[in-house]
C-alpha positions in Angstrom: 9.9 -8.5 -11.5 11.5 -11.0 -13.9 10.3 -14.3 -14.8 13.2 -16.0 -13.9 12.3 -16.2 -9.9 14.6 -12.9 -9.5 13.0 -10.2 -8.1 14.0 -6.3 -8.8 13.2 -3.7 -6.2 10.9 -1.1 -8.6 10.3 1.4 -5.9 11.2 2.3 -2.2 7.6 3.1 -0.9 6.5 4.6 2.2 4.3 1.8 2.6 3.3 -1.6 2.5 1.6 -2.3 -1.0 -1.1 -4.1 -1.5 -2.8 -4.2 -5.2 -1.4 -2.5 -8.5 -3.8 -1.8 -11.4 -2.3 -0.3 -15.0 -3.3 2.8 -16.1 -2.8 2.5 -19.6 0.0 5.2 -20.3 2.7 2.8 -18.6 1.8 4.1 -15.3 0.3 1.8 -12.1 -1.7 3.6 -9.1 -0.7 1.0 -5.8 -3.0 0.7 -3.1 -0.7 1.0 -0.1 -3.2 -0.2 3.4 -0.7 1.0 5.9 2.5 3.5 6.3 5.7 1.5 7.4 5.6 0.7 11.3 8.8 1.4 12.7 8.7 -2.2 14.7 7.6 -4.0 12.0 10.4 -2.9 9.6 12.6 -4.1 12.6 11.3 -7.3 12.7 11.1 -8.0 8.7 15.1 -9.4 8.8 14.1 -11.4 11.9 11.9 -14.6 10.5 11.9 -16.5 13.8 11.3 -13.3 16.2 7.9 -12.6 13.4 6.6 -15.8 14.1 6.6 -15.3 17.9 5.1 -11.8 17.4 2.3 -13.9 15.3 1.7 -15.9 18.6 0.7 -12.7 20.6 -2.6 -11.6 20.8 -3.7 -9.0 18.7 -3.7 -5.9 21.1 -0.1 -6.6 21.3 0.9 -7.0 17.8 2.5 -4.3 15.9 -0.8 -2.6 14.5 -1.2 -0.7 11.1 -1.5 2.9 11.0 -5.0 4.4 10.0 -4.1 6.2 6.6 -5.2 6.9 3.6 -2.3 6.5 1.0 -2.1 5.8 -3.2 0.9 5.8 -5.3 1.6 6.3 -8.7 4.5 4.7 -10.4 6.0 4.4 -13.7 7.5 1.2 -15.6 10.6 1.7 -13.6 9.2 1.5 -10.2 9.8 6.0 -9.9 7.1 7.1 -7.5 5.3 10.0 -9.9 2.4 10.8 -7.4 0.9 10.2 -3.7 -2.4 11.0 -2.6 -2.6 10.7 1.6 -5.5 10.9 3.8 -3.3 11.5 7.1 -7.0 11.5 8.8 -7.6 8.4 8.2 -11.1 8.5 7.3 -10.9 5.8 4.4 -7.9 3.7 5.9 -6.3 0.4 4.9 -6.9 0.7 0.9 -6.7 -2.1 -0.6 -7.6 -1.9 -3.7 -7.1 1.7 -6.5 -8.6 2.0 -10.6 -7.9 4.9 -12.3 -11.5 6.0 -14.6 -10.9 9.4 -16.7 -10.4 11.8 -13.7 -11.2 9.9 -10.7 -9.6 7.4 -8.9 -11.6 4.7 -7.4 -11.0 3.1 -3.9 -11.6 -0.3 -1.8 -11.0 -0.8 1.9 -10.4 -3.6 4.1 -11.9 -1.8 7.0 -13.8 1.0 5.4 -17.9 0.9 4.4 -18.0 0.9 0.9 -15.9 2.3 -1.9 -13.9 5.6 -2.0 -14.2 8.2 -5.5 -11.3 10.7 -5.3 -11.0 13.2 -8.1 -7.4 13.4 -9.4 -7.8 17.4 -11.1 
């Protein structure tokens, strides 16, 4: 991102991203709540058509996938690692921190926080 109000696209992710926290080595683990949802992506060019889908009630908006998902990208925005939980047993992360080998993990939805070891 620049200062100047410009933005620069620094990765195509499989996801929504949430949070970002630095490593330290120039590296970034992204907390990434939900997978892309195919009617959601078709709405995003649509501004008018996303507020009416706002206006419906909730069991018919488009509704995120449970999934576990973390990136790690470098200064350029090049994806160097994902970790998924397709089962979706810790779902809609919100929040990643990198300590020594383990990454640390917060939820919207889920009960407490999530430890994964990175080895």
């Amino acid at each position: 991102m620049e200062l100047g109000g410009g933005v620069r696209v620094l990765a195509d992710l499989p996801a929504y991203p949430d949070n970002l926290c630095a490593v330290g080595d120039g590296t970034y683990w992204i907390a990434l709540p939900s997978p892309r949802v195919p009617i959601a992506e078709r709405l995003l060019p649509h501004p008018r058509l996303r507020q009416l889908a706002a206006l419906l009630p909730d069991a018919m908006q488009p509704q995120p996938r449970r999934y576990g998902l973390v990136a790690l990208v470098d200064g350029e925005g090049t994806v160097r690692r994902t970790l998924h939980g397709p089962a979706g047993h810790y779902s809609m992360i919100t929040g990643v921190r990198q300590h020594g080998d383990h990454l640390w993990l917060g939820s919207l939805t889920g009960s407490g926080v999530a430890r994964v070891p990175l080895g």
